[in-house]
HTML snippet that shows the backbone in 3Dmol.js (N, CA, C, O; Angstrom):
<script src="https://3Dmol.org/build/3Dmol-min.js"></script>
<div id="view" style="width:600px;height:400px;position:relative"></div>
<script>
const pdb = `
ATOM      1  N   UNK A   1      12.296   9.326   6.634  1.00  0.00           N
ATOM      2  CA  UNK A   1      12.244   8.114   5.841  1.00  0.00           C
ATOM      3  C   UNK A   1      11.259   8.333   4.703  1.00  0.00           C
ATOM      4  O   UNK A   1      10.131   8.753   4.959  1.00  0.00           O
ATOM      5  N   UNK A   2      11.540   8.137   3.781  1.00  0.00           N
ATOM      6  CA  UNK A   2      11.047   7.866   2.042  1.00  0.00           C
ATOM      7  C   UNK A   2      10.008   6.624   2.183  1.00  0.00           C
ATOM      8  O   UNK A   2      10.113   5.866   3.147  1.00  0.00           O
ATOM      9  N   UNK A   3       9.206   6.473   1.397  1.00  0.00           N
ATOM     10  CA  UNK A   3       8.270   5.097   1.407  1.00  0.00           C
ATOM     11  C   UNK A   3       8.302   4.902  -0.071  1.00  0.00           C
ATOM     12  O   UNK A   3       8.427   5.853  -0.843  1.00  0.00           O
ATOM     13  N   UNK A   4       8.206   3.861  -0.398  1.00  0.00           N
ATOM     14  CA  UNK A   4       7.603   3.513  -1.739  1.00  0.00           C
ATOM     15  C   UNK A   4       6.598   2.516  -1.729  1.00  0.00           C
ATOM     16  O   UNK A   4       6.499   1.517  -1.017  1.00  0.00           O
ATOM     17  N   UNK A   5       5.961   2.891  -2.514  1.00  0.00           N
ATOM     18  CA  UNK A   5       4.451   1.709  -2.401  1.00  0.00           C
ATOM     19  C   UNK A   5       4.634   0.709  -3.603  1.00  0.00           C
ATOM     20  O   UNK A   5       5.042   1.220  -4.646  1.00  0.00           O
ATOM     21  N   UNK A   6       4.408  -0.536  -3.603  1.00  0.00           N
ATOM     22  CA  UNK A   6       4.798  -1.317  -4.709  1.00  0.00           C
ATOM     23  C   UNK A   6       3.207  -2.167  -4.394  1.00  0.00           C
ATOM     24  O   UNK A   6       2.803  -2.718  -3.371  1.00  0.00           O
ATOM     25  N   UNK A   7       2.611  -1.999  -5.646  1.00  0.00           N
ATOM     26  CA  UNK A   7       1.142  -2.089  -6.017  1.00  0.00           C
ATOM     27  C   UNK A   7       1.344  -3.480  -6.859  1.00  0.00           C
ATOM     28  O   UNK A   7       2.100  -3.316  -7.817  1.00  0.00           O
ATOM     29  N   UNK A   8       1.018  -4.340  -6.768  1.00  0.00           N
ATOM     30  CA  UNK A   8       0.494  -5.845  -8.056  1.00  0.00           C
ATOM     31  C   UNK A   8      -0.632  -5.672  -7.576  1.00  0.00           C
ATOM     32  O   UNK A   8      -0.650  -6.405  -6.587  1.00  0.00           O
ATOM     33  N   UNK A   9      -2.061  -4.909  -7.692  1.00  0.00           N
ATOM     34  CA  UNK A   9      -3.236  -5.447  -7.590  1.00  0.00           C
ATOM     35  C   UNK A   9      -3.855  -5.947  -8.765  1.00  0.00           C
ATOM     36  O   UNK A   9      -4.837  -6.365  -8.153  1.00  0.00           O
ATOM     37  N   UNK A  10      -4.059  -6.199  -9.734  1.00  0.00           N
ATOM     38  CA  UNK A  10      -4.241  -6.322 -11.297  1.00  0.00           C
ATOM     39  C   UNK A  10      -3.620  -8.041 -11.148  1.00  0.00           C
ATOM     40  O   UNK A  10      -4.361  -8.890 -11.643  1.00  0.00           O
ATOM     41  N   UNK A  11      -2.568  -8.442 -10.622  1.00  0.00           N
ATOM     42  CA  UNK A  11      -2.348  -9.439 -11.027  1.00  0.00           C
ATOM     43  C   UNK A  11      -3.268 -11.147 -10.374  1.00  0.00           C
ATOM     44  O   UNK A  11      -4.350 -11.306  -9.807  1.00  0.00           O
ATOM     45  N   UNK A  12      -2.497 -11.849 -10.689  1.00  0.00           N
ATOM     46  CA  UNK A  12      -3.576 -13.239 -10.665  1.00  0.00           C
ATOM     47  C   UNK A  12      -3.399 -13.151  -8.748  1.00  0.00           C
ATOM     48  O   UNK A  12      -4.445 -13.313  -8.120  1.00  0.00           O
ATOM     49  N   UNK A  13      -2.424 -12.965  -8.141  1.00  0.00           N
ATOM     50  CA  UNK A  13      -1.989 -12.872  -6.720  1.00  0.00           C
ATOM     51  C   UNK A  13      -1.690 -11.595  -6.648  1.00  0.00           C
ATOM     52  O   UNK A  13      -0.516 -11.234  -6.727  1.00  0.00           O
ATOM     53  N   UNK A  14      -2.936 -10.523  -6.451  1.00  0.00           N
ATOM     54  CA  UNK A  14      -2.674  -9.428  -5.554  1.00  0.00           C
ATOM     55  C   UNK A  14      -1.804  -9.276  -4.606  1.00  0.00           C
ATOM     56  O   UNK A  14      -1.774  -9.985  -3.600  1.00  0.00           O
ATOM     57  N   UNK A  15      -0.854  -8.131  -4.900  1.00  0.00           N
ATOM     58  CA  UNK A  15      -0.228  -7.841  -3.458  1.00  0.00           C
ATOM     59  C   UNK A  15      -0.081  -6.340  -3.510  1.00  0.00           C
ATOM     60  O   UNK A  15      -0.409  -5.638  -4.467  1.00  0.00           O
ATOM     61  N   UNK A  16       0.629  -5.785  -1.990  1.00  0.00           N
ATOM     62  CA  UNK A  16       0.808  -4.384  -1.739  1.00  0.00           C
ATOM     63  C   UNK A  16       1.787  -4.403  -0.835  1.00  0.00           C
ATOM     64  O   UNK A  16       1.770  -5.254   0.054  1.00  0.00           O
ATOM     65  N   UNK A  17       2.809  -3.451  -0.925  1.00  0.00           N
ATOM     66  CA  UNK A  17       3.992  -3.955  -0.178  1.00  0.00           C
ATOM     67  C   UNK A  17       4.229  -1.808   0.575  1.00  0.00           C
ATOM     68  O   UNK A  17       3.634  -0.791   0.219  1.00  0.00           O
ATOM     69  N   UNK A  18       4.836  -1.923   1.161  1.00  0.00           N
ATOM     70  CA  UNK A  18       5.457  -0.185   1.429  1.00  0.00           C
ATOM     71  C   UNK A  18       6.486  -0.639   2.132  1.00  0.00           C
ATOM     72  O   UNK A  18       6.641  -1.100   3.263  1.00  0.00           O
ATOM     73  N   UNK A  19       7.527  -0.280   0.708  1.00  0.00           N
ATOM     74  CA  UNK A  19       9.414  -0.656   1.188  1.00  0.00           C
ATOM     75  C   UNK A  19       9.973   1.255   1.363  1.00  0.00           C
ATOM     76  O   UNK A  19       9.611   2.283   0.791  1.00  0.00           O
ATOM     77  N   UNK A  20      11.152   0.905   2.622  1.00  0.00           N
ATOM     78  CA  UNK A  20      11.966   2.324   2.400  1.00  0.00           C
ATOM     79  C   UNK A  20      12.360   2.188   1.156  1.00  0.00           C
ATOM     80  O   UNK A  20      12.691   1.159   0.568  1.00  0.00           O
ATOM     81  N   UNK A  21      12.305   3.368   0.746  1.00  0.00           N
ATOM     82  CA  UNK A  21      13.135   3.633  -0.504  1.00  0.00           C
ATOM     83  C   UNK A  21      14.411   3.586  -0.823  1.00  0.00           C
ATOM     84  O   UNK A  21      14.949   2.926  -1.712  1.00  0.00           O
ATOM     85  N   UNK A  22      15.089   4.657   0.300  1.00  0.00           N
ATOM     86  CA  UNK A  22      16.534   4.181   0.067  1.00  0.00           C
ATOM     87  C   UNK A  22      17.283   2.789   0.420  1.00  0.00           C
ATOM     88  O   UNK A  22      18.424   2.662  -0.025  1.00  0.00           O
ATOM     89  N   UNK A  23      16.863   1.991   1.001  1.00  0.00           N
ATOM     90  CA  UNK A  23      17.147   0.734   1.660  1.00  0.00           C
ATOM     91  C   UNK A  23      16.705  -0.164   0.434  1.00  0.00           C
ATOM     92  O   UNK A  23      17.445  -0.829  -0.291  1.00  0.00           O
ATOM     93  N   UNK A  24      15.387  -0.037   0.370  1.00  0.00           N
ATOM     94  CA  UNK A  24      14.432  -1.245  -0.304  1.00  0.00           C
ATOM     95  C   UNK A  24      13.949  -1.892   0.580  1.00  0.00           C
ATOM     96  O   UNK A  24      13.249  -2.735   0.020  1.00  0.00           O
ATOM     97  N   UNK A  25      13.874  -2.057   1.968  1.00  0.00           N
ATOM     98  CA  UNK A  25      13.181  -2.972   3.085  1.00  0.00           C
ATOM     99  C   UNK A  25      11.949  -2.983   3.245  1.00  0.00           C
ATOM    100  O   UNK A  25      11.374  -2.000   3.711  1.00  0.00           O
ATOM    101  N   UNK A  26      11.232  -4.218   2.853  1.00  0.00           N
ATOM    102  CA  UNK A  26      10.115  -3.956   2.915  1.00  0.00           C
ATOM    103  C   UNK A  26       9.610  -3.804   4.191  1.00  0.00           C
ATOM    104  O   UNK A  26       9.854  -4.763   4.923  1.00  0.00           O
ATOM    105  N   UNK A  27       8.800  -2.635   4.835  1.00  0.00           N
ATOM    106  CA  UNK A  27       8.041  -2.976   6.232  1.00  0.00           C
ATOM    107  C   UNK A  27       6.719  -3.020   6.136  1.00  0.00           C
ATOM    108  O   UNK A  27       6.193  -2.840   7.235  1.00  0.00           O
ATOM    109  N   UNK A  28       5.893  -3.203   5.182  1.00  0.00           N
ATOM    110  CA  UNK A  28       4.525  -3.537   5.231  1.00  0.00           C
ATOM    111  C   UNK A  28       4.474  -4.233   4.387  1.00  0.00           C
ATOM    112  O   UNK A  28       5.198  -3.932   3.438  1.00  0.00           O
ATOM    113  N   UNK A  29       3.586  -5.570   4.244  1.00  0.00           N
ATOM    114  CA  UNK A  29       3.420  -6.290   2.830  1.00  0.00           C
ATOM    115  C   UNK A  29       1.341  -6.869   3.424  1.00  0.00           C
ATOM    116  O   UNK A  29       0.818  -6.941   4.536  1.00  0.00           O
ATOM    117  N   UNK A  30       0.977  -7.052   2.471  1.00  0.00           N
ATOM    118  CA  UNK A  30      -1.004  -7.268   2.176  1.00  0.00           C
ATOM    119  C   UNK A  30      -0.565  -8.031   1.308  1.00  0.00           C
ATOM    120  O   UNK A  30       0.450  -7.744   0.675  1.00  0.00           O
ATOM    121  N   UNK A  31      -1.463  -9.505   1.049  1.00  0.00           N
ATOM    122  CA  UNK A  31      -1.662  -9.939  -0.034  1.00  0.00           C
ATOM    123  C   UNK A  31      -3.211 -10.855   0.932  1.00  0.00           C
ATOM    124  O   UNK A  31      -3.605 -10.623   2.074  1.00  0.00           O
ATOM    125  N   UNK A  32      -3.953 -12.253  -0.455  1.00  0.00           N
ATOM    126  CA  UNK A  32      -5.167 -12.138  -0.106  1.00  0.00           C
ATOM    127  C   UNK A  32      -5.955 -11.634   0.769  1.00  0.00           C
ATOM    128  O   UNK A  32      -6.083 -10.430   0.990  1.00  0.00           O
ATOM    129  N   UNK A  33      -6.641 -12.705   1.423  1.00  0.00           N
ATOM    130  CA  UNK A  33      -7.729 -11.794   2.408  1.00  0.00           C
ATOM    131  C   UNK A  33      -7.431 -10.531   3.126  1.00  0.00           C
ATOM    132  O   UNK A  33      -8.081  -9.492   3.237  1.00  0.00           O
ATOM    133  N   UNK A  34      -6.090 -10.954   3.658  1.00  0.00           N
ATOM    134  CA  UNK A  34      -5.665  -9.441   4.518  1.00  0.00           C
ATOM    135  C   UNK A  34      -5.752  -8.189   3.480  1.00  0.00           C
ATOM    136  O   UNK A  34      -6.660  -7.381   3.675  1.00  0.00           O
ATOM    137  N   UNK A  35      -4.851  -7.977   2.375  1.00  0.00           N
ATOM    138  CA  UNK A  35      -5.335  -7.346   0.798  1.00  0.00           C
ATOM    139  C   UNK A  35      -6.833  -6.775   1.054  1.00  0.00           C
ATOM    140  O   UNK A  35      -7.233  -5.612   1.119  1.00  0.00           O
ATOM    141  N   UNK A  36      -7.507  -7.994   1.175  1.00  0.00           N
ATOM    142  CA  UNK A  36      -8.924  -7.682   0.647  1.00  0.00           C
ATOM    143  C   UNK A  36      -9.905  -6.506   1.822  1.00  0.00           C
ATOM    144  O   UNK A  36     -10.687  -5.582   1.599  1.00  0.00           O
ATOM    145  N   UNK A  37      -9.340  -7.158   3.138  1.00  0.00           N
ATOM    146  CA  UNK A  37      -9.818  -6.759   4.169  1.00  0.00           C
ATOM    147  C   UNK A  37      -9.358  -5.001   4.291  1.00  0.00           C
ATOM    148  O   UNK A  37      -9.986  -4.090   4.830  1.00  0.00           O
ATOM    149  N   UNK A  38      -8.488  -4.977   3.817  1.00  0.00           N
ATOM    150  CA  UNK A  38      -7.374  -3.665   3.659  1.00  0.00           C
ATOM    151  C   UNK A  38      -8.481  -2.391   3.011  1.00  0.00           C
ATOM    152  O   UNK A  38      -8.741  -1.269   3.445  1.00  0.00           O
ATOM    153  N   UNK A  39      -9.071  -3.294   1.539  1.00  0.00           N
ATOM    154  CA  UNK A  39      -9.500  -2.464   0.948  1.00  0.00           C
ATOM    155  C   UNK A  39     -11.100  -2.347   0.854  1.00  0.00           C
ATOM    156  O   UNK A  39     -11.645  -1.731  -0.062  1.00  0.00           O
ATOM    157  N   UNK A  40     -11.700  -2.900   1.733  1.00  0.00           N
ATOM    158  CA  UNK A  40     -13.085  -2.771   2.490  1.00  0.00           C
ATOM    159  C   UNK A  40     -13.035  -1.863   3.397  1.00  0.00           C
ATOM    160  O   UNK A  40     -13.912  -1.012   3.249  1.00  0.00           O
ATOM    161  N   UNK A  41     -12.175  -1.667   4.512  1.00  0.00           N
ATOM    162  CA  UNK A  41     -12.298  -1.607   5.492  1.00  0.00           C
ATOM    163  C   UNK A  41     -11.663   0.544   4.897  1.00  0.00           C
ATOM    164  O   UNK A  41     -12.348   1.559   5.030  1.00  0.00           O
ATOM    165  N   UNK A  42     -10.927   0.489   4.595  1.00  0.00           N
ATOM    166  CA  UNK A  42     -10.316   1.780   4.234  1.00  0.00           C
ATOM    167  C   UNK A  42     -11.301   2.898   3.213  1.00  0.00           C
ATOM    168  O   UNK A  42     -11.572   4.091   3.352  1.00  0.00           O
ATOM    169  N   UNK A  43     -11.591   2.090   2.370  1.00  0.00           N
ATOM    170  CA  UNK A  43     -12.461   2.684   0.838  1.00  0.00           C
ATOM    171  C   UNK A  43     -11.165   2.911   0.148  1.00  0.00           C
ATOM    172  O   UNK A  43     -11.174   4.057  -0.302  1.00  0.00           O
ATOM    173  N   UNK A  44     -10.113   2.328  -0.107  1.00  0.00           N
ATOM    174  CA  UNK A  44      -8.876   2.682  -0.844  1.00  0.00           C
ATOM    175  C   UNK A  44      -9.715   1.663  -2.352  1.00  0.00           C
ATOM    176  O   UNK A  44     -10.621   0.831  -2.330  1.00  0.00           O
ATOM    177  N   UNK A  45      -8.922   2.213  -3.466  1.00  0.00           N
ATOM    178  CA  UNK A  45      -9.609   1.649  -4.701  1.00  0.00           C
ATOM    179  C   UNK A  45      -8.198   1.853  -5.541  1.00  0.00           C
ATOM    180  O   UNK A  45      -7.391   2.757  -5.762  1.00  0.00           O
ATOM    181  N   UNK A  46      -8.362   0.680  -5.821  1.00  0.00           N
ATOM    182  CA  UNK A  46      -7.244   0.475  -7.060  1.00  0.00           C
ATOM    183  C   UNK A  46      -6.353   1.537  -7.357  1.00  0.00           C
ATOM    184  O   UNK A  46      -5.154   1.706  -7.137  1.00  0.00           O
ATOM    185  N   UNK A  47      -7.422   2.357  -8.029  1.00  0.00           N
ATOM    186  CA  UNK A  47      -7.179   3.366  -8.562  1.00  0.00           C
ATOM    187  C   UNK A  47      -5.957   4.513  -7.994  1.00  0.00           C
ATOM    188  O   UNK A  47      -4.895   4.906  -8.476  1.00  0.00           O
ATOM    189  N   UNK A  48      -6.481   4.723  -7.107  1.00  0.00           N
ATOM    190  CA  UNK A  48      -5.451   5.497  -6.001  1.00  0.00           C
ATOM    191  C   UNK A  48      -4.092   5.538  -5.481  1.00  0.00           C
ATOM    192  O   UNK A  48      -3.511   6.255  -4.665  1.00  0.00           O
ATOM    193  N   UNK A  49      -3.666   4.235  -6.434  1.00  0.00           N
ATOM    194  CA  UNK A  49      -2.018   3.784  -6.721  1.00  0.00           C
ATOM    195  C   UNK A  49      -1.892   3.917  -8.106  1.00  0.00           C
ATOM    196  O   UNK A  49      -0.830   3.465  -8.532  1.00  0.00           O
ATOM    197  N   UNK A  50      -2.744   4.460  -9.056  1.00  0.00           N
ATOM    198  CA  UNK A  50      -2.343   4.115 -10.454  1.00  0.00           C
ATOM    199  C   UNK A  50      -1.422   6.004 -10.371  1.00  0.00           C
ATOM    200  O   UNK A  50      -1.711   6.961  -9.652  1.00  0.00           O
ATOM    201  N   UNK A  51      -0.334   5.865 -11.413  1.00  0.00           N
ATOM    202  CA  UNK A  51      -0.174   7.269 -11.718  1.00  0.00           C
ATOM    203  C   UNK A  51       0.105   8.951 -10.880  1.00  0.00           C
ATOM    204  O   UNK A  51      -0.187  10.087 -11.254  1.00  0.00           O
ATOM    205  N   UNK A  52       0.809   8.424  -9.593  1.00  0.00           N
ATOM    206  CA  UNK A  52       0.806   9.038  -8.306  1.00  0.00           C
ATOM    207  C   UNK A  52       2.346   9.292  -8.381  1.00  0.00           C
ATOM    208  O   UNK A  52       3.194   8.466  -8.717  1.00  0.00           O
ATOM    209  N   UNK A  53       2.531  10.480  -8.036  1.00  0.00           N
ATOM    210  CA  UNK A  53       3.727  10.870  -7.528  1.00  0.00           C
ATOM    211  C   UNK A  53       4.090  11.237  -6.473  1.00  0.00           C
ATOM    212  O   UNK A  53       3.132  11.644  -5.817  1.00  0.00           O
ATOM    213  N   UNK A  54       5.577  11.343  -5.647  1.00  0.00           N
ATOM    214  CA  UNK A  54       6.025  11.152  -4.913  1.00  0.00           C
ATOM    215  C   UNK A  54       4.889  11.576  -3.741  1.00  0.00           C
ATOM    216  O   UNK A  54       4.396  10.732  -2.993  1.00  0.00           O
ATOM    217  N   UNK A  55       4.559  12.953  -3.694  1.00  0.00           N
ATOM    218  CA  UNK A  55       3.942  13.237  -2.238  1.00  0.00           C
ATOM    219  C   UNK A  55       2.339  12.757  -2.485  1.00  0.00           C
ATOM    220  O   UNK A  55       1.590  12.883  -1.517  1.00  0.00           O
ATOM    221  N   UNK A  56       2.000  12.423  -3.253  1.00  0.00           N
ATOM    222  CA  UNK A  56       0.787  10.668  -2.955  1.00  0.00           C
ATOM    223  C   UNK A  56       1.431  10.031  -2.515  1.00  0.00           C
ATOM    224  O   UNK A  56       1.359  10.025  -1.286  1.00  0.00           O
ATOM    225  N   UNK A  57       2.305   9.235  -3.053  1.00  0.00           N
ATOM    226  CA  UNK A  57       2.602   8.117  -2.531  1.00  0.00           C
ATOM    227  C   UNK A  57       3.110   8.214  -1.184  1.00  0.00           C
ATOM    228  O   UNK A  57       3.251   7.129  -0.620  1.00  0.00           O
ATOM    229  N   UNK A  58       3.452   9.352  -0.465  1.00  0.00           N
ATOM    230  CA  UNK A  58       4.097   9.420   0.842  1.00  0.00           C
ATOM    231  C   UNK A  58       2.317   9.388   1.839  1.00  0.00           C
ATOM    232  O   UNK A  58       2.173   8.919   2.968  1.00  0.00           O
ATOM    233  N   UNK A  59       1.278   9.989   1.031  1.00  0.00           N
ATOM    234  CA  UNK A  59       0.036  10.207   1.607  1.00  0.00           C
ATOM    235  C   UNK A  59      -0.526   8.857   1.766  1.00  0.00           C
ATOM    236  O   UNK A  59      -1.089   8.537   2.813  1.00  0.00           O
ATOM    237  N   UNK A  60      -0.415   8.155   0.902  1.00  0.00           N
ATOM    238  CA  UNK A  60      -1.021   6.530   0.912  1.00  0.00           C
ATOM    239  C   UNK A  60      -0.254   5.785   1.917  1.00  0.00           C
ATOM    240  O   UNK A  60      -0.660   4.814   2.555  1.00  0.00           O
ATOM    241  N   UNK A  61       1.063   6.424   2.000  1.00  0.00           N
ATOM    242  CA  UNK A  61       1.596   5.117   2.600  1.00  0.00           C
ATOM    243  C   UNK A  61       1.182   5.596   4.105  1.00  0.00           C
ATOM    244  O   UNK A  61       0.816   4.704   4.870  1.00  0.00           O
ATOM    245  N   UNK A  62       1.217   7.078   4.637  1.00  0.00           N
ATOM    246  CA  UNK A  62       0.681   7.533   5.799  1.00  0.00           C
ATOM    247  C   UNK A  62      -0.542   6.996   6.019  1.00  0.00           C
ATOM    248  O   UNK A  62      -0.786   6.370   7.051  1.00  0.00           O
ATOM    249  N   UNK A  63      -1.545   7.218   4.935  1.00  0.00           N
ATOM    250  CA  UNK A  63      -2.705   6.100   4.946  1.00  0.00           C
ATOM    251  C   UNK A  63      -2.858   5.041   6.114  1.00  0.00           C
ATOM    252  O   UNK A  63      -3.243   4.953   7.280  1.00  0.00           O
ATOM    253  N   UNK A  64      -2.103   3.992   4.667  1.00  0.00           N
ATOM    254  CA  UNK A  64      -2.155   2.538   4.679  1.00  0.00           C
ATOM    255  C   UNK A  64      -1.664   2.314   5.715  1.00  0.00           C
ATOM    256  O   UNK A  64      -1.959   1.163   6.038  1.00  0.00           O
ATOM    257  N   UNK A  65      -0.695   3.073   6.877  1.00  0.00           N
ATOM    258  CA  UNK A  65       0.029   2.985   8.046  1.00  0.00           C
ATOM    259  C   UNK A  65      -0.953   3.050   9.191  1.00  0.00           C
ATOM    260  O   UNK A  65      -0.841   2.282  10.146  1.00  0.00           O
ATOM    261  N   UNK A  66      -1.848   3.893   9.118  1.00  0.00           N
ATOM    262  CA  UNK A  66      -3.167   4.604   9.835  1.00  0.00           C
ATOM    263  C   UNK A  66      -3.944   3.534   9.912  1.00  0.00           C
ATOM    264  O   UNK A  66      -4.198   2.961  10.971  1.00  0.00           O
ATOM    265  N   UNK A  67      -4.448   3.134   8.585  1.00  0.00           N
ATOM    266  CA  UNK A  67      -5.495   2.094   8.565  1.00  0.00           C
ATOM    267  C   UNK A  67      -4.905   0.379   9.592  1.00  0.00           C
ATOM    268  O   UNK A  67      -5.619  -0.228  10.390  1.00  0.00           O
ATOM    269  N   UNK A  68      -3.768   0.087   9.280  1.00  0.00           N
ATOM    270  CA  UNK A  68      -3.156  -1.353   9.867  1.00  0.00           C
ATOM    271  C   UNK A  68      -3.184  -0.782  11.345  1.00  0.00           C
ATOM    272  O   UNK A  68      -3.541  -1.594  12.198  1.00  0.00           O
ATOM    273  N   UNK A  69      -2.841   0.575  11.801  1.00  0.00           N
ATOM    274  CA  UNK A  69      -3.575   0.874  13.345  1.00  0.00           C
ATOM    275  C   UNK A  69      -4.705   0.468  14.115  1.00  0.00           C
ATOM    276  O   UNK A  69      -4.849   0.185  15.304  1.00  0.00           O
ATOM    277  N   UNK A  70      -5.542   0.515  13.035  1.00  0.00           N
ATOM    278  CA  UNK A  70      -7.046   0.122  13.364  1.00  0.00           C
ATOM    279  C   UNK A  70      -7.365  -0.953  13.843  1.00  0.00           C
ATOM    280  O   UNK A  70      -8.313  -1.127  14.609  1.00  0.00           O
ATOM    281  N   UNK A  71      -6.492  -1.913  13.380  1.00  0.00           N
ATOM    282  CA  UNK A  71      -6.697  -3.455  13.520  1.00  0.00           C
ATOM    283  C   UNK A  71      -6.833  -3.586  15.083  1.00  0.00           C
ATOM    284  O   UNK A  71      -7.012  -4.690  15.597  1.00  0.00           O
TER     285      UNK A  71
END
`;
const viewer = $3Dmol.createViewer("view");
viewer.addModel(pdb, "pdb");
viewer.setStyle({}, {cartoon: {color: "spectrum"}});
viewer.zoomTo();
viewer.render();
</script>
């Protein structure tokens, strides 16, 4: 399975989503506090979704998968 990470952090309602790619289904979605808690708790920074290609984005989403373990 393919991931794609779909990033709005910049906007007025932050969000973070990781849909299959070939499908489009989203199976992870963050927005406020949970969002916020996401990116305390990890050290993930904005940044780290800007300008990333495919095998980042497969690393973040392994990440971001790792980190919602924690909970």
């Amino acid at each position: 399975m393919t991931f794609q990470i779909n990033a709005w952090l910049e906007h007025p309602q932050p969000s973070l989503s990781i849909s299959d790619k070939l499908s489009g289904a989203t199976l992870m979605e963050w927005k406020g506090p949970q969002l916020h808690r996401l990116f305390t708790k990890g050290g993930l920074v904005a940044e780290d979704f800007s300008h990333c290609g495919e095998q980042e984005q497969q690393a973040l989403a392994r990440e971001l998968f790792l980190l919602c373990c924690q909970d």
